[in-house]
C-alpha positions in Angstrom: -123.5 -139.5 -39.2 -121.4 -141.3 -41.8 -120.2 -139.6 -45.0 -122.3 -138.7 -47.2 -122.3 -136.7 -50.4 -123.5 -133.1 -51.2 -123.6 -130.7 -54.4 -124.1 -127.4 -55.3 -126.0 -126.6 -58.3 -124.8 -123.9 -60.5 -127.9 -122.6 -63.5 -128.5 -119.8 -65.6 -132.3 -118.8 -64.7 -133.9 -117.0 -67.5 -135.2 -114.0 -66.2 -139.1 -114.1 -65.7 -139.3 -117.8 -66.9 -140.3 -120.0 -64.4 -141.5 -123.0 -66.3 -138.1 -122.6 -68.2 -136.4 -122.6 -64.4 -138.2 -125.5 -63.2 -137.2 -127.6 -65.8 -133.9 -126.8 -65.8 -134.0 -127.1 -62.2 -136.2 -130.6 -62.5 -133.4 -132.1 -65.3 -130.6 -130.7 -62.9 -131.8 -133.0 -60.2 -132.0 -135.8 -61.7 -128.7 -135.9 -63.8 -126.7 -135.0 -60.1 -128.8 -138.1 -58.5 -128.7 -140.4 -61.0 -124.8 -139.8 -61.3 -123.8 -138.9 -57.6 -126.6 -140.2 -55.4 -126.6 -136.9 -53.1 -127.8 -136.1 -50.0 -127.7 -132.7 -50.3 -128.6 -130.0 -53.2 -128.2 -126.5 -53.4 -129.8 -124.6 -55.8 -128.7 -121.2 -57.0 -130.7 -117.3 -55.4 -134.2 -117.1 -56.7 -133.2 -119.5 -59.2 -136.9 -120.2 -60.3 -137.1 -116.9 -61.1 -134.1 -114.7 -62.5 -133.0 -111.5 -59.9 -134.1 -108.5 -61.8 -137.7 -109.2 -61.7 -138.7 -105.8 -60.1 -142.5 -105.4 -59.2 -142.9 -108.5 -61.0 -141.9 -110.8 -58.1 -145.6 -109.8 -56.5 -147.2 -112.2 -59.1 -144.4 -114.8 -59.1 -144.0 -115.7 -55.3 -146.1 -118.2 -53.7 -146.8 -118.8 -50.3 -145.4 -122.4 -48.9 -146.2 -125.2 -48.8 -148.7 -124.3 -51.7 -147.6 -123.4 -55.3 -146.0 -124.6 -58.1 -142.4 -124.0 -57.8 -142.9 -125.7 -54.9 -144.9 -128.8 -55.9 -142.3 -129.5 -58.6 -139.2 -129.5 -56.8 -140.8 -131.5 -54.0 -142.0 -134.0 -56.0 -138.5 -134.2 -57.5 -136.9 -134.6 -53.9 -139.0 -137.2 -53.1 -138.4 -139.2 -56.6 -134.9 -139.3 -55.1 -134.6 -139.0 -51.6 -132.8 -135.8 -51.6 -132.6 -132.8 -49.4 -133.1 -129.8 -52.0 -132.5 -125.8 -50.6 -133.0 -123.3 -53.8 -134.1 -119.8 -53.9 -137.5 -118.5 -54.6 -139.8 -115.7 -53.9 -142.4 -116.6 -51.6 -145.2 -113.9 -49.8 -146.9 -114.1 -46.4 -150.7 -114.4 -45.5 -150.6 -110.7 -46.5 -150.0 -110.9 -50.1 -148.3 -107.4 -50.6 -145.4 -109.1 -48.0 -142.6 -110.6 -50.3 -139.5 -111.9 -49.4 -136.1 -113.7 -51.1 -136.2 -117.1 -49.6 -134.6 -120.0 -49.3 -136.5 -123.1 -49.7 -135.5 -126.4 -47.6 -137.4 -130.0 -48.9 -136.4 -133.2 -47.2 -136.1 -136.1 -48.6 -139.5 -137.2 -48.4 -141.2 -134.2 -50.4 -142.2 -132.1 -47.6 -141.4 -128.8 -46.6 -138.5 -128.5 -43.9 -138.7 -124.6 -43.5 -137.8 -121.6 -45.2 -135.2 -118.7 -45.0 -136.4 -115.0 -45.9 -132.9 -113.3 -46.6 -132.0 -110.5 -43.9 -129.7 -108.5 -45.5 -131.0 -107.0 -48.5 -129.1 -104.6 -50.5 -129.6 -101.6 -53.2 -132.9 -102.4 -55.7 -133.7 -106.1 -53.6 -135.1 -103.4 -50.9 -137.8 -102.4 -53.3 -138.7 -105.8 -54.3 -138.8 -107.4 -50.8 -139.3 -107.0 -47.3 -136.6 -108.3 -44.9 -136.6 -111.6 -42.7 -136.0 -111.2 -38.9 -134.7 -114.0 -37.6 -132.0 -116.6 -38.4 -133.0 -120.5 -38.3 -131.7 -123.5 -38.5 -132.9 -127.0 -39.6 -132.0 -130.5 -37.9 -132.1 -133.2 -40.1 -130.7 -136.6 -40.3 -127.7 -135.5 -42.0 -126.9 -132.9 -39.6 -127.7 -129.6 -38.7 -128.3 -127.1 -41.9 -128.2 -123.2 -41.4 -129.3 -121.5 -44.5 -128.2 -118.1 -45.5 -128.7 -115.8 -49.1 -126.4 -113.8 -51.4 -125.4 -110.9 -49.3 -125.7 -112.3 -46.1 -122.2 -113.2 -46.9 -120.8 -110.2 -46.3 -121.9 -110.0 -42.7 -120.1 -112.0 -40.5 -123.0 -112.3 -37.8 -125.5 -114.2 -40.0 -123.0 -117.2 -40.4 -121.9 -116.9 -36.4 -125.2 -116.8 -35.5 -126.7 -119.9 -37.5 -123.3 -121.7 -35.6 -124.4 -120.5 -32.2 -127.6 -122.2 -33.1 -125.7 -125.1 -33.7 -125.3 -125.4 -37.3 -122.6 -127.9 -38.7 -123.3 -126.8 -42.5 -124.5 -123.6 -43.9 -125.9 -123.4 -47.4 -125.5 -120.7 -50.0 -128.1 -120.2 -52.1 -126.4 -116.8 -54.0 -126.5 -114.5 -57.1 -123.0 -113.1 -56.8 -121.7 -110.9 -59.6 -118.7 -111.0 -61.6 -116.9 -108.0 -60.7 -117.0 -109.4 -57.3 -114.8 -112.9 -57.1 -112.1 -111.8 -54.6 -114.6 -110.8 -52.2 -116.7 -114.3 -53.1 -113.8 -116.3 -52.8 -112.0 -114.6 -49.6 -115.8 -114.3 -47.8 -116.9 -118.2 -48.5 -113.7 -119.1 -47.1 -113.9 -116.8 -44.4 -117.2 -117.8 -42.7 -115.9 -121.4 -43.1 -112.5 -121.2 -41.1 -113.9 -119.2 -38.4 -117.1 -120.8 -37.7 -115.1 -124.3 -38.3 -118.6 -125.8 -40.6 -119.3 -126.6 -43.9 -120.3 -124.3 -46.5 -121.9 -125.2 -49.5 -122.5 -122.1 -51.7 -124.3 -123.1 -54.8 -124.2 -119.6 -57.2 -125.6 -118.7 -60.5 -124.6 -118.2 -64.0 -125.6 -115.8 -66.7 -126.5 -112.3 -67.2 -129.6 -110.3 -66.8 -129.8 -106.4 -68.3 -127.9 -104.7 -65.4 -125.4 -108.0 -64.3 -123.2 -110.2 -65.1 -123.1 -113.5 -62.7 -119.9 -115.1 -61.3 -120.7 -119.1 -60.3 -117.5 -120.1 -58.9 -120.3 -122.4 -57.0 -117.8 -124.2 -53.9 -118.0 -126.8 -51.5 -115.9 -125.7 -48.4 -114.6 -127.6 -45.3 -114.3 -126.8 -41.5 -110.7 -125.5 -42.2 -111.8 -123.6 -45.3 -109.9 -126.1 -47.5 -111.7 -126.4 -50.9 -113.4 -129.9 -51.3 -115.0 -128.6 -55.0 -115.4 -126.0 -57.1 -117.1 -125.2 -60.5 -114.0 -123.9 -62.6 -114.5 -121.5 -65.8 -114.0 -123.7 -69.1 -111.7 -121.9 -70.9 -113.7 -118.2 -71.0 -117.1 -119.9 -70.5 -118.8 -119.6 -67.3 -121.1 -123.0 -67.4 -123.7 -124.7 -65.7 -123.4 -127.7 -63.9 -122.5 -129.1 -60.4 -119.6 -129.5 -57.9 -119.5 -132.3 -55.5 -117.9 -133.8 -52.3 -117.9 -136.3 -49.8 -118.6 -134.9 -46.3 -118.8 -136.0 -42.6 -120.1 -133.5 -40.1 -117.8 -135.2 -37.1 -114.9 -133.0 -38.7 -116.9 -130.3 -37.3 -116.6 -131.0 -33.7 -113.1 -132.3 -34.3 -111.4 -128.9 -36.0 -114.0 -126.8 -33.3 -112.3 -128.3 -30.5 -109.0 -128.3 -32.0 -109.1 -124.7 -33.3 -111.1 -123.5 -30.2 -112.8 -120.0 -32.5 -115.8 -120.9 -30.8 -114.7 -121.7 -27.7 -112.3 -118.6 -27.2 -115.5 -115.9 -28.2 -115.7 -113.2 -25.9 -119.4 -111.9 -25.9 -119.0 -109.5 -23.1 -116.7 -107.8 -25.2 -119.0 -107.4 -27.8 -121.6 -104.7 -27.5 -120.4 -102.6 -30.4 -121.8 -105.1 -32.6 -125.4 -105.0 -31.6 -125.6 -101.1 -31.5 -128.1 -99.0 -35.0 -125.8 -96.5 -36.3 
């Protein structure tokens, strides 16, 4: 594939406003593609919805391809021809089952699949039930992995997603303030040692018990940074980063590098074991 261009979306969701998210989301869209002509854009964590939603995210997910949130981002792919990955809550045939997704829409409108985020953490466990299994999505572009928040942190999520032979893996993520270093040395991280592209789009703003980083970033195969949403001044803003990209770095810096050629898996059995 040819270069092509990819951003990452950075918003302030107001919490429990959908329609005010959508728009946002909807205007967003159209100001990256009418200036950048993208490819590729990733949205924000449950960016139609705001984070601390509680029991209230039982009346705001929808079950795909059906919905609203949904039906207006899709028809916002397809006006222009843009891949679109954003968080939502969506819910399973059994309507109690809710889970932090990621949302993937091709260019064409239609659903390309969805991540349910794996690794859930502190208050998300009451909220949502976990997603099992890591998956990724061929496209035109190139092979996506998707991945949420505080799958970050673990290591095996991005390594898996690469095993399944991702070339990018997109961040939908509602990282906290206090929490930069470990953003910034764990974006890089999965990066360098998986030798893909990460594009981690994260959110603005504050809810009543946070306060939200952005620092949204646009990462190579070597971990170099290609963009980055920078604070203006003391203001944390919405907005978007973006790059030029072409996925045959991948192979090139893998088979240079040799991280993925060099694993050891029989040497690995600590990693699988409950404690």
């Amino acid at each position: 594939m040819p270069e092509f261009t990819v951003a990452v979306a950075q918003t302030n969701p107001v919490l429990g406003d959908i329609a005010a998210n959508l728009s946002e989301m909807a205007a967003l869209t159209e100001q990256i593609c009418r200036q950048q002509h993208p490819d590729i854009i990733v949205f924000p964590e449950l960016a139609t919805t705001g984070v601390e939603n509680g029991m209230g995210f039982n009346y705001m997910a929808e079950r795909l391809p059906a919905g609203h949130q949904f039906n207006i981002l899709a028809r916002k792919a397809a006006d222009f021809s843009v891949h679109l990955i954003f968080g939502m809550p969506t819910k399973a045939k059994i309507e109690t089952t809710i889970y932090n997704a990621a949302v993937v829409i091709g260019p064409d409108g239609n659903l390309v699949g969805e991540y349910r985020k794996i690794h859930l953490l502190g208050e998300e466990k009451l909220s949502f039930r976990p997603g099992y299994r890591f998956s990724i999505f061929d496209t035109e572009l190139g092979v996506l992995g998707v991945m949420i928040g505080s799958d970050l942190a673990f290591p095996e999520a991005a390594r898996a997603l690469t095993l399944l032979g991702a070339e990018i893996i997109c961040l939908p993520a509602a990282y906290e303030q206090q929490h930069q270093a470990e953003w910034r040395a764990l974006t890089a991280a999965r990066a360098i040692e998986n030798s893909l592209f990460v594009l981690a789009a994260n959110r603005v703003g504050e809810e009543p018990s946070r306060t939200f980083l952005g620092d949204s970033v646009i990462l190579g195969p070597d971990g170099s940074v290609l963009a980055r949403m920078e604070e203006d001044g003391d203001d944390i803003t919405t907005g978007y980063a973006f790059a030029r990209i072409d996925t045959n770095s991948v192979r090139h810096i893998r088979e240079a590098r040799q991280f993925i050629m060099a694993r050891s898996p029989t040497s690995y059995s600590p990693i699988v074991k409950k404690y």
